[in-house]
C-alpha positions as CSV (number, residue, x, y, z in Angstrom):
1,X,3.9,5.1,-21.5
2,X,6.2,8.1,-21.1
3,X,9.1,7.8,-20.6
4,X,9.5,10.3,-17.0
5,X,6.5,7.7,-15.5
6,X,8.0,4.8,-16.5
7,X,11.5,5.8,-14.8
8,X,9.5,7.7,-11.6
9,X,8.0,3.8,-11.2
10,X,11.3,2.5,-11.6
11,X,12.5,4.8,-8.7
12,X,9.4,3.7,-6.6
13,X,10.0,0.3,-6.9
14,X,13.4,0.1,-6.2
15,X,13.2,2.1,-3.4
16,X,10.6,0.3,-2.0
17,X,13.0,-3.1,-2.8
18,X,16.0,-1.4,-0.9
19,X,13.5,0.2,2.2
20,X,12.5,-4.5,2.7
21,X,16.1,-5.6,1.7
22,X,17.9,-3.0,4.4
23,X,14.4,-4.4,7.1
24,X,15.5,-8.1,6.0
25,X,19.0,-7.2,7.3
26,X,18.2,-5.1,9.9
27,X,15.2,-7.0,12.1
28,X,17.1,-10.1,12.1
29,X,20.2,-8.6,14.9
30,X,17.5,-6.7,16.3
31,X,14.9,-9.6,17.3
32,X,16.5,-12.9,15.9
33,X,13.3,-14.6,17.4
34,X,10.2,-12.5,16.3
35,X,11.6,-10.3,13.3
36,X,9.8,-12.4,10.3
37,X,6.5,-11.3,12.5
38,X,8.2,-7.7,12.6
39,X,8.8,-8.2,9.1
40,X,5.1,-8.6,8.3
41,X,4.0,-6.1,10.1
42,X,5.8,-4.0,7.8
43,X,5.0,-5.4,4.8
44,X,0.7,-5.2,6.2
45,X,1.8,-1.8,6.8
46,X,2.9,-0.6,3.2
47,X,0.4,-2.5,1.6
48,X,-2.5,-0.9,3.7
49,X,-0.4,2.7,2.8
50,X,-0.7,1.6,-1.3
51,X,-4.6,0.7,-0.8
52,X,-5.2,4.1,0.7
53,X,-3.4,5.9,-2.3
54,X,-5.8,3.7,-4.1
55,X,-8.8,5.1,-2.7
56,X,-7.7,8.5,-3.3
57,X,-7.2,8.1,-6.5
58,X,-10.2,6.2,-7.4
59,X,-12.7,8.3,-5.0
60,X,-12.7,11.2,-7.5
61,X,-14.0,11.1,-11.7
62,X,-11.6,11.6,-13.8
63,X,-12.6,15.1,-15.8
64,X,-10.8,14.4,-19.1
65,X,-8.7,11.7,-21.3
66,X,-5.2,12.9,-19.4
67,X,-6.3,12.8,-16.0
68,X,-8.0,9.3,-16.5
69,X,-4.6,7.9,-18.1
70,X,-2.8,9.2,-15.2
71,X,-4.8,7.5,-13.2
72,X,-4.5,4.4,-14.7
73,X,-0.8,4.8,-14.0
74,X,-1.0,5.5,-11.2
75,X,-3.1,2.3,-10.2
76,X,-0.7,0.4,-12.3
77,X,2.5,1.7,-10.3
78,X,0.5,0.9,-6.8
79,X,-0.5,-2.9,-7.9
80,X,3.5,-3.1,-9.4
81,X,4.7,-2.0,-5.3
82,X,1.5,-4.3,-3.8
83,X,3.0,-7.5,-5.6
84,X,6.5,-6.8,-5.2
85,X,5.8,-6.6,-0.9
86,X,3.7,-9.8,-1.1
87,X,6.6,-10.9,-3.4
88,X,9.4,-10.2,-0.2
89,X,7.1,-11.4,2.3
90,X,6.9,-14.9,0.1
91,X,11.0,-14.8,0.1
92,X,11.2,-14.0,3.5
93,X,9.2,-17.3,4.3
94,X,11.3,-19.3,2.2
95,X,14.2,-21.7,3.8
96,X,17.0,-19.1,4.0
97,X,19.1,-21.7,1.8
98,X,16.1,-21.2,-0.8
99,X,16.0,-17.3,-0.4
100,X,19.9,-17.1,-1.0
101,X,19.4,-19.4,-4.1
102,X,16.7,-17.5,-5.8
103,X,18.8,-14.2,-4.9
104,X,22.1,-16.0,-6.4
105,X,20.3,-17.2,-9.3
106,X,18.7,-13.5,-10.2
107,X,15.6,-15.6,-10.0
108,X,13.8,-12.5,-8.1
109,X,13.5,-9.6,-9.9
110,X,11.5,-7.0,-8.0
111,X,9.1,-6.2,-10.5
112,X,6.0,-7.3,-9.2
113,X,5.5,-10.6,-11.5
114,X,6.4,-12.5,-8.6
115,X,9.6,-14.8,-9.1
116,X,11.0,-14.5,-12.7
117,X,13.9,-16.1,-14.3
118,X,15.6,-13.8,-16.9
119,X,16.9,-16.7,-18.3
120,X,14.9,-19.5,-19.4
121,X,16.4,-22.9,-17.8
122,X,15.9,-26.7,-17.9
123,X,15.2,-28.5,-14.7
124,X,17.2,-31.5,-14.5
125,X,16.6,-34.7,-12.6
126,X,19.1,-37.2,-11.6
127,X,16.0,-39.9,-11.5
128,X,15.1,-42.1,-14.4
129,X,11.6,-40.5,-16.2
130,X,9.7,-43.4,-15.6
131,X,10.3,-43.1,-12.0
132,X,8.7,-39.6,-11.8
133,X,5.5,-41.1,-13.8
């Protein structure tokens, strides 16, 4: 993939990641009661946006080789922002002591994989094994 796409998604993304961190921070003081519905809204809102983009690009043949690998970029870059909303809506759901954790941990990456660990950890139990059988 060049190297210009790769950074434009880059931009996208994190764009869209600061646009849902700045509405996690903002709807809260503005409607403490209703703002995860608020929230949603937004999120319904963006992803109906990406799935029209979608349509545009898939409602017209591709003429050539370059046009079709754009495309697919494209399409790749829209399904990257789609998972990476679903992925804040998931957080934003979460017990806020569970949100903060994942955030502290650098568990969430805004990537659209969902929740990633960069660092491979062992879960530790203070039960015996045979208990958990």
């Amino acid at each position: 993939m060049d190297p210009q796409r790769t950074s434009s998604m880059i931009e996208k993304e994190e764009e869209a990641r600061q646009h849902f961190e700045e509405l996690k921070d903002t709807l809260p003081k503005l409607s403490p009661r209703w703002w995860k519905k608020d929230f949603k809204r937004y999120v319904d809102k963006f992803i109906g946006e990406r799935l029209i983009e979608k349509e545009f690009v898939t409602a017209v043949p591709c003429e050539d080789e370059d046009e079709e690998e754009q495309d697919r970029i494209l399409l790749h870059r829209l399904r990257r922002l789609v998972a990476g909303t679903v992925q804040e809506w998931e957080l934003v759901q979460q017990p806020k002591h569970a949100a903060t954790c994942a955030k502290l941990d650098g568990a969430l990456i805004w990537q659209g994989r969902g929740y990633v660990s960069p660092i491979p950890r062992a879960i530790y139990s203070l039960q015996p094994f045979a208990e958990l059988i």
